[in-house]
C-alpha positions as CSV (number, residue, x, y, z in Angstrom):
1,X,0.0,0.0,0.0
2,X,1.7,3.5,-0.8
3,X,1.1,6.4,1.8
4,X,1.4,9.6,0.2
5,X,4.0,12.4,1.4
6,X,3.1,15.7,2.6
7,X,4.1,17.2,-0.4
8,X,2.2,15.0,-2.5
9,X,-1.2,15.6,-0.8
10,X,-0.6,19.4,-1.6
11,X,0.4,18.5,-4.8
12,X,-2.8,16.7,-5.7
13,X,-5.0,19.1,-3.7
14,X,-4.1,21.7,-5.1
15,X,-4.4,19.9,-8.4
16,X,-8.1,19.3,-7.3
17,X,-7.9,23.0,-6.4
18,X,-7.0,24.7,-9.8
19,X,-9.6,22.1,-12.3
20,X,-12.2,23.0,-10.0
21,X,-11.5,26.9,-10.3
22,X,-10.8,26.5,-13.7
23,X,-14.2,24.5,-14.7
24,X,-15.9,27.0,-12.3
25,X,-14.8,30.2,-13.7
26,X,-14.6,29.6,-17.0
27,X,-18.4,28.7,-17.0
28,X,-19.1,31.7,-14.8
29,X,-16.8,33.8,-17.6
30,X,-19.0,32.4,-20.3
31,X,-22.2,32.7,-18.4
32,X,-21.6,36.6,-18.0
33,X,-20.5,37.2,-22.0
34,X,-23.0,35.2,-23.0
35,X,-25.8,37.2,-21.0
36,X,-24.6,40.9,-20.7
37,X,-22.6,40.6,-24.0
38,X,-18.5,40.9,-24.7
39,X,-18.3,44.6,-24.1
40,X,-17.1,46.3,-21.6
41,X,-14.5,43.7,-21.5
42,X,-15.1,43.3,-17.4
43,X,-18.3,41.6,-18.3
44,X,-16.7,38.1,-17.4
45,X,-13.5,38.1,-19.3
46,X,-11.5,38.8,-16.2
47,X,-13.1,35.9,-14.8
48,X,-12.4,33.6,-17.5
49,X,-8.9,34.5,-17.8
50,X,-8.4,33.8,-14.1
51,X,-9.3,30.3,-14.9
52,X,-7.4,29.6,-17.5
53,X,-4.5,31.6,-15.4
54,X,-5.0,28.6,-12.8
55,X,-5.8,26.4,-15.0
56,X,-2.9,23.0,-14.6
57,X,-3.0,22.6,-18.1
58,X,-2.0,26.1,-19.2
59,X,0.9,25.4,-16.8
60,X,1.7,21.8,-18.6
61,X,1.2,24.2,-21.9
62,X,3.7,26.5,-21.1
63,X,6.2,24.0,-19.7
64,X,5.8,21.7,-22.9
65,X,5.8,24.0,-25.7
66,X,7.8,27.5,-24.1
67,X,10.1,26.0,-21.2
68,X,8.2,28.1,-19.1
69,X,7.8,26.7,-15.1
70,X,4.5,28.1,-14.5
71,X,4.6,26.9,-10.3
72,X,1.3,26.5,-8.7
73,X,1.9,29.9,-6.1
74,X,2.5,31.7,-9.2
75,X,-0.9,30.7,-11.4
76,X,-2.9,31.7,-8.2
77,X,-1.8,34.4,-7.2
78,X,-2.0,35.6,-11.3
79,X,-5.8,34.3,-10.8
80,X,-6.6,36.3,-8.0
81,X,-4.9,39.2,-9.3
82,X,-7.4,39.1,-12.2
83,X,-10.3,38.6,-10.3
84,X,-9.3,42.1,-8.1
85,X,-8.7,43.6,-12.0
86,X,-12.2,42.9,-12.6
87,X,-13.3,44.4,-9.5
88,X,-11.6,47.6,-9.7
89,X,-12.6,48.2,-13.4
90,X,-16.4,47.6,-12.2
91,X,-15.8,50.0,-9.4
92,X,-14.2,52.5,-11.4
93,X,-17.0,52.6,-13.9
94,X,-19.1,52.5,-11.6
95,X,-21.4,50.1,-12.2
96,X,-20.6,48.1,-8.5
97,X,-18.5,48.5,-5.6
98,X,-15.0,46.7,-5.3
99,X,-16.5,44.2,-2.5
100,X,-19.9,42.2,-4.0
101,X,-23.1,42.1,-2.3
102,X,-25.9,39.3,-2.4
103,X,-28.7,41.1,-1.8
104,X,-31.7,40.5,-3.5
105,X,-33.4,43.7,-3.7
């Protein structure tokens, strides 16, 4: 029976961690451009590119085809660094403020 490291456990969760952000964002991204339209550009393309930005296969892309090492600290951090784009381009037009709310009404 193999027992799995420390290290591997992270390695697979956070694995886990970037599909799931990727499927989830990238069907949020979509799900905005498809109902409020492409333009302005912060209508779920900042989304969608912090997906793919986490995604492990754009990492495995970059490694294979541009000898790039695309680590995992690095793809999240360029995820979340999108997602904060998209909120201060909202809040600067003005169309929502930098934190979201979940009201209804």
């Amino acid at each position: 029976m193999y027992i799995m490291s420390g290290s591997g456990i992270l390695r697979v969760l956070g694995w886990i961690i970037g599909w799931a952000w990727a499927f989830f964002t990238a069907i949020a991204g979509l799900e905005l451009i498809i109902t409020r339209g492409p333009w302005p550009p912060t209508n779920g393309w900042f989304v969608l590119f912090s997906g793919l930005s986490a995604c492990p296969l754009t990492a495995w892309f970059l490694r294979h085809y541009r000898q790039l090492n695309f680590p995992p600290w690095a793809r999240f951090t360029v995820a979340f660094l999108f997602v904060v784009a998209g909120r201060l381009a909202l809040m600067i037009e003005g169309r929502a403020g930098f934190l979201p709310t979940f009201s209804s009404h």
